[in-house]
C-alpha positions as CSV (number, residue, x, y, z in Angstrom):
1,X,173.2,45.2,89.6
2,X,173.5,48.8,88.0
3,X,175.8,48.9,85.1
4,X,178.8,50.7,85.3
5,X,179.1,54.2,83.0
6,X,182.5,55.8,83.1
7,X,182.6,59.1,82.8
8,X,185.8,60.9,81.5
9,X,185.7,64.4,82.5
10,X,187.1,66.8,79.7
11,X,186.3,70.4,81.6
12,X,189.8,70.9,82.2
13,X,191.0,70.3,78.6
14,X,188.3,70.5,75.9
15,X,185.8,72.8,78.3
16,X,188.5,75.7,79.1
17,X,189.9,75.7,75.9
18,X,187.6,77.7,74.2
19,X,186.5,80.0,76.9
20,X,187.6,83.8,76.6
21,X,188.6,83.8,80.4
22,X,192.0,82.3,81.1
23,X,192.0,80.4,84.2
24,X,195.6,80.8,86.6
25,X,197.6,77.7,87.1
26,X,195.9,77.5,91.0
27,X,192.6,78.0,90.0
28,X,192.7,74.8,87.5
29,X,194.5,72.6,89.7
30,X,191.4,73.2,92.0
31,X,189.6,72.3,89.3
32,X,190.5,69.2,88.8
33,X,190.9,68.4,92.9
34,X,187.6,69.7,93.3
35,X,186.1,67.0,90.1
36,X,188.7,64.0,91.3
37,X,186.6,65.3,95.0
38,X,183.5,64.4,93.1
39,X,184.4,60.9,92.1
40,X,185.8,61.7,88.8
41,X,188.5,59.1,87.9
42,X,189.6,59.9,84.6
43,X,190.1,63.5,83.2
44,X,191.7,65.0,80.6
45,X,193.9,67.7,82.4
46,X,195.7,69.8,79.9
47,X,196.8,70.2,76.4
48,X,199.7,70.2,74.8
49,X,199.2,71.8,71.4
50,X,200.6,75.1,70.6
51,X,200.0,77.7,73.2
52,X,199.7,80.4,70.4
53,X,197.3,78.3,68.9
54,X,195.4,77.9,72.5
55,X,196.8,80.4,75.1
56,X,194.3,78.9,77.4
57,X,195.8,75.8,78.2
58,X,199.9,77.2,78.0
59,X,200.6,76.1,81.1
60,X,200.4,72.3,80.4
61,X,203.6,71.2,82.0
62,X,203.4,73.6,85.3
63,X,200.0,71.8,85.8
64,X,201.1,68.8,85.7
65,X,204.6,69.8,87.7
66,X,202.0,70.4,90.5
67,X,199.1,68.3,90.3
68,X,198.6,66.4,93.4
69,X,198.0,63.2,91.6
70,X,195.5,60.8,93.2
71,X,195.6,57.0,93.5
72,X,192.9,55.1,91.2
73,X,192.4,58.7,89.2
74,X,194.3,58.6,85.7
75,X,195.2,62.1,83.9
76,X,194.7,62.3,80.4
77,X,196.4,65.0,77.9
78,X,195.9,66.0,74.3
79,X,198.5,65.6,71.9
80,X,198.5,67.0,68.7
81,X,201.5,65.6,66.9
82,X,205.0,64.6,67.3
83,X,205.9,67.5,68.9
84,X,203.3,67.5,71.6
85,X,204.1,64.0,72.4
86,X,207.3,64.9,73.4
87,X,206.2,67.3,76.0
88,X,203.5,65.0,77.2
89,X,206.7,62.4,77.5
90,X,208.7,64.8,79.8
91,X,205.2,65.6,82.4
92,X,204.0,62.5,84.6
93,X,201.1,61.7,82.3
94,X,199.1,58.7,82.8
95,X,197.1,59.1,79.3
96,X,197.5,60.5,75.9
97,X,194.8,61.1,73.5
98,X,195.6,62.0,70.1
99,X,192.7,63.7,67.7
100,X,192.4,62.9,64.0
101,X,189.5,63.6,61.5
102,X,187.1,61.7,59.4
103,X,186.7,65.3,57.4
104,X,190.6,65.5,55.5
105,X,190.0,68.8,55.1
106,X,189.0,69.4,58.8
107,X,192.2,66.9,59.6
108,X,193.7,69.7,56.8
109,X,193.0,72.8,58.9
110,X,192.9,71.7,62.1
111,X,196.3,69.5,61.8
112,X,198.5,71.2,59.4
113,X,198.6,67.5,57.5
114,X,195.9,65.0,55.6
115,X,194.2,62.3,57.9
116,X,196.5,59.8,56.2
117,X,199.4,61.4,58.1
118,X,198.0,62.1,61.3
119,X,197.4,58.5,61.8
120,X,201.0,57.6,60.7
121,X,202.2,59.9,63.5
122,X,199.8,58.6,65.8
123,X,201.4,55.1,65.3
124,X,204.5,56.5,66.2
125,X,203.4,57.9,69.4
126,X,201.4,54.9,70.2
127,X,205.0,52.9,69.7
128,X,207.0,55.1,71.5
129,X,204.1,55.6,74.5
130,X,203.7,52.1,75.4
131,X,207.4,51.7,76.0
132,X,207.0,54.1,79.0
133,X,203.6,52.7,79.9
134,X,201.6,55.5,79.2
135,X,198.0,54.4,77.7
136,X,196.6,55.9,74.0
137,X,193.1,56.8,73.0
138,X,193.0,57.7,69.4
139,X,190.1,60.2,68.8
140,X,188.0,60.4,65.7
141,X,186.6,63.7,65.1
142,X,183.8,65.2,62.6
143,X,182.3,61.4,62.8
144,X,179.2,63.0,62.0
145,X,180.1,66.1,59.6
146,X,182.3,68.5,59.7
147,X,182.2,72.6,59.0
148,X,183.7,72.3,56.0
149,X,183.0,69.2,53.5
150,X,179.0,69.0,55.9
151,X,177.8,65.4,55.9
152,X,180.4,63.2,56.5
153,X,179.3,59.7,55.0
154,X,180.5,56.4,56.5
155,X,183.2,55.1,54.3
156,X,185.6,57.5,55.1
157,X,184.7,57.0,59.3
158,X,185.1,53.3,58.8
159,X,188.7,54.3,56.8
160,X,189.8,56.3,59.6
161,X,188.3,53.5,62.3
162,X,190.7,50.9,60.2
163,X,194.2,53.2,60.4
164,X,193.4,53.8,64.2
165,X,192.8,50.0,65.1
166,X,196.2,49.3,63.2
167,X,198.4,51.9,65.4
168,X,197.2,49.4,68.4
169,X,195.8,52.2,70.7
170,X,194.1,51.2,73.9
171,X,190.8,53.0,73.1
172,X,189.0,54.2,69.9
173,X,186.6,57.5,70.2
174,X,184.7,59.0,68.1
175,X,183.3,62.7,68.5
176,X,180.9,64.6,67.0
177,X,183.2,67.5,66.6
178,X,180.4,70.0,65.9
179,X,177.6,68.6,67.4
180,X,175.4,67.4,64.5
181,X,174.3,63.7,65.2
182,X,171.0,62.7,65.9
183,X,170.1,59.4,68.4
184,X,169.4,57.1,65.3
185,X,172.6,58.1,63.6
186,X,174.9,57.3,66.5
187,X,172.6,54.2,66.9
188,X,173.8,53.2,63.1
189,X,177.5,54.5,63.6
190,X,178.1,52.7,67.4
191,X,177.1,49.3,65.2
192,X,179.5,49.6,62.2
193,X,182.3,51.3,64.1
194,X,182.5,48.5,67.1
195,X,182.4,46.1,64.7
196,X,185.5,47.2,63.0
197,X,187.3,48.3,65.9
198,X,188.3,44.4,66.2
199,X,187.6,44.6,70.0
200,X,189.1,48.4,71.0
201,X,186.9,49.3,73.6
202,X,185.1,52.5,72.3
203,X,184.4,56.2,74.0
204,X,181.8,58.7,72.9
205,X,182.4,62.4,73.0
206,X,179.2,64.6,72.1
207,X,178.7,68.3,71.7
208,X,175.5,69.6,72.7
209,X,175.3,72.7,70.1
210,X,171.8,71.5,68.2
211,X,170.4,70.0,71.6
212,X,171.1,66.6,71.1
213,X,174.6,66.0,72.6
214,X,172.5,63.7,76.1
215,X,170.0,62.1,73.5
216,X,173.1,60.5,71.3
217,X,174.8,59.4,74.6
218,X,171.7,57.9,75.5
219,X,171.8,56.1,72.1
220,X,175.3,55.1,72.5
221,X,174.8,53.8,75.9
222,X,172.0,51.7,74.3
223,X,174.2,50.2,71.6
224,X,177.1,49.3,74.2
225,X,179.6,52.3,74.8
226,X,180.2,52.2,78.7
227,X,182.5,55.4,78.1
228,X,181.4,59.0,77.5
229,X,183.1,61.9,77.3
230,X,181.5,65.0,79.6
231,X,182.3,68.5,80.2
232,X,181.6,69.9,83.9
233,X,178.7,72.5,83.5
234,X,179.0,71.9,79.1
235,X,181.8,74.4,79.0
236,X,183.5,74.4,76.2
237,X,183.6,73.5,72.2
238,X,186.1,73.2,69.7
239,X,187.8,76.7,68.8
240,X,188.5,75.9,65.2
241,X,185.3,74.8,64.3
242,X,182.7,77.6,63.8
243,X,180.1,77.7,66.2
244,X,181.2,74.5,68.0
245,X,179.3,75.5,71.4
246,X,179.7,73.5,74.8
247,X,180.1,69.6,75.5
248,X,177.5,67.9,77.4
249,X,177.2,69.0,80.5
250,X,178.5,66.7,83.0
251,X,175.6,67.3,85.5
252,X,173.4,66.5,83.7
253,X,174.7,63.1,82.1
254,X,175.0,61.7,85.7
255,X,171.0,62.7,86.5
256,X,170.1,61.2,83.4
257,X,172.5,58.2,84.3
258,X,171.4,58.3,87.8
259,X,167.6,57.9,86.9
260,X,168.2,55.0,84.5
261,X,170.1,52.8,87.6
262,X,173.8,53.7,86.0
263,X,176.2,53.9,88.4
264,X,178.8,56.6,87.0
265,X,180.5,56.3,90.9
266,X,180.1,60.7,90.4
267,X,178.4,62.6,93.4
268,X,176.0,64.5,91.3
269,X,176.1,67.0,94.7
270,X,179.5,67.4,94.8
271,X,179.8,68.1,90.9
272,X,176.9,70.7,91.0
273,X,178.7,72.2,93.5
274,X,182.2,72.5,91.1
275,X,179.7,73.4,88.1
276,X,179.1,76.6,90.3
277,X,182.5,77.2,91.0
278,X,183.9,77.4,87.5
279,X,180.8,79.7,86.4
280,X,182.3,82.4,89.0
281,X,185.3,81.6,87.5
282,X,184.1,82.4,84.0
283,X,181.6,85.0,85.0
284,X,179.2,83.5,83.6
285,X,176.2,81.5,83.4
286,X,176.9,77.5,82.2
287,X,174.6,75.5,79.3
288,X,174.3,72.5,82.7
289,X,170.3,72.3,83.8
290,X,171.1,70.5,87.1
291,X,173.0,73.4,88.4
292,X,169.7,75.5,88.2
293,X,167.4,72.9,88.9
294,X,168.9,70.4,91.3
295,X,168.4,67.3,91.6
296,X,165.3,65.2,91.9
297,X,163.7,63.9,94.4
298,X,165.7,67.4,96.3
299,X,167.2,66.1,99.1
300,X,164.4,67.5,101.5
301,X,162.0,64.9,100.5
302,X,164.3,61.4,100.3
């Protein structure tokens, strides 16, 4: 039997939010129909940090007023702190996933607050978010480095890994915020963070700005994750860290699944097909290979 990869589609969140062009309400909700259309059942939909902060994702709560919501799909939103929480409260959100950073000073910049605190607030959310049955993903970023302090050694990962697992959060994941891991890193990492997750089923979310963002999913994959994080066409990036270029592409991470006998339950067709789309939407051309290339064996010869 093929083993079973989910895929949880960021394009919508993490992709658009660092993209010059700012999509209309319309055009994302037919966005995200167009991925659920593709087999997509978990996505992160929209943000709800500071619109002057990201302008591209403002319109959080008139998505979400008029998302057509699909049975068996589960819609995920970013919250940044207390604040955000309460907005993600008021929309019909399924998910919440709240980032924090193995870098302090990246958790410093990026959060207004130390890591320390970040994780305190994320206990309160978690509290306050199971009451009304919404799930939690705590997110570890710069698990790898970060722009600011470079390496980032294990210890303080592991630190972080051991506040997130007390909060009680559904799922741990940890990000390489600026896309600096390498296969044998993740390889090391995977190992020492599931074993002190205490059982916290893990996700992966790579970017792909040194080249390397489908070769440390493939090593994750390898050392157990069953949950990766992918970006439709590998828009996107983080917009406070410097030269943070695109997630990996979503495309391609189902050929590469498709070849190994993964069954991500994604029509790679349909998605290539969305993957075009959105790059007439931004006007212009996406990091994804598959798009260009198609699939293999092409359709004509199966």
């Amino acid at each position: 039997m093929a083993r079973n990869i989910q895929i949880v589609e960021v394009g919508p969140r993490d992709g658009l939010q660092n993209e010059s062009v700012i999509l209309s309400t319309d055009d994302k909700l037919a966005l995200i129909d167009h991925l659920t259309d593709a087999g997509i059942t978990r996505i992160e939909t929209v943000s709800f940090a500071h619109p002057k902060y990201v302008p591209q994702l403002a319109d959080a709560e008139a998505v979400m007023d008029r998302l057509d919501k699909r049975p068996g799909v589960s819609y995920i939103g970013l919250v940044m702190n207390w604040r955000g929480w309460v907005r993600a409260a008021s929309t019909g959100i399924d998910e919440v996933n709240v980032p924090l950073f193995a870098s302090d000073t990246f958790n410093r910049k990026n959060q207004g607050a130390p890591t320390s605190e970040t994780i305190a607030v994320l206990d309160e959310i978690t509290r306050d978010a199971h009451k009304l049955g919404i799930k939690v993903t705590g997110t570890i970023g710069t698990a790898w480095g970060g722009p600011f302090e470079g390496e980032v050694a294990l210890e303080p990962l592991l630190e972080a890994v051991a506040g997130v697992v007390r909060t009680g959060v559904d799922e741990l994941a940890i990000a390489d915020t600026i896309g600096v891991g390498d296969p044998w890193s993740v390889t090391a990492r995977i190992a020492a963070v599931t074993e002190a997750a205490e059982g916290i089923p893990l996700r992966v979310h790579f970017h792909d700005t040194r080249n390397t963002g489908l070769a440390n999913a493939y090593a994750a994959i390898e050392a157990g994750v069953t949950t990766i994080d992918a970006s439709v066409g590998g828009i996107g990036g983080c917009p406070f860290a410097p030269a943070a270029t695109g997630n990996i592409p979503t495309d391609d991470l189902v050929y590469m699944l498709n070849r190994g006998g993964f069954d991500s339950g994604v029509s790679l067709a349909s998605l290539i097909g969305v993957s075009r789309e959105v790059e007439g939407l931004l006007d212009k051309p996406l990091p994804a290979m598959l798009p260009v290339a198609g699939d293999f064996p092409p359709p004509t010869l199966e």
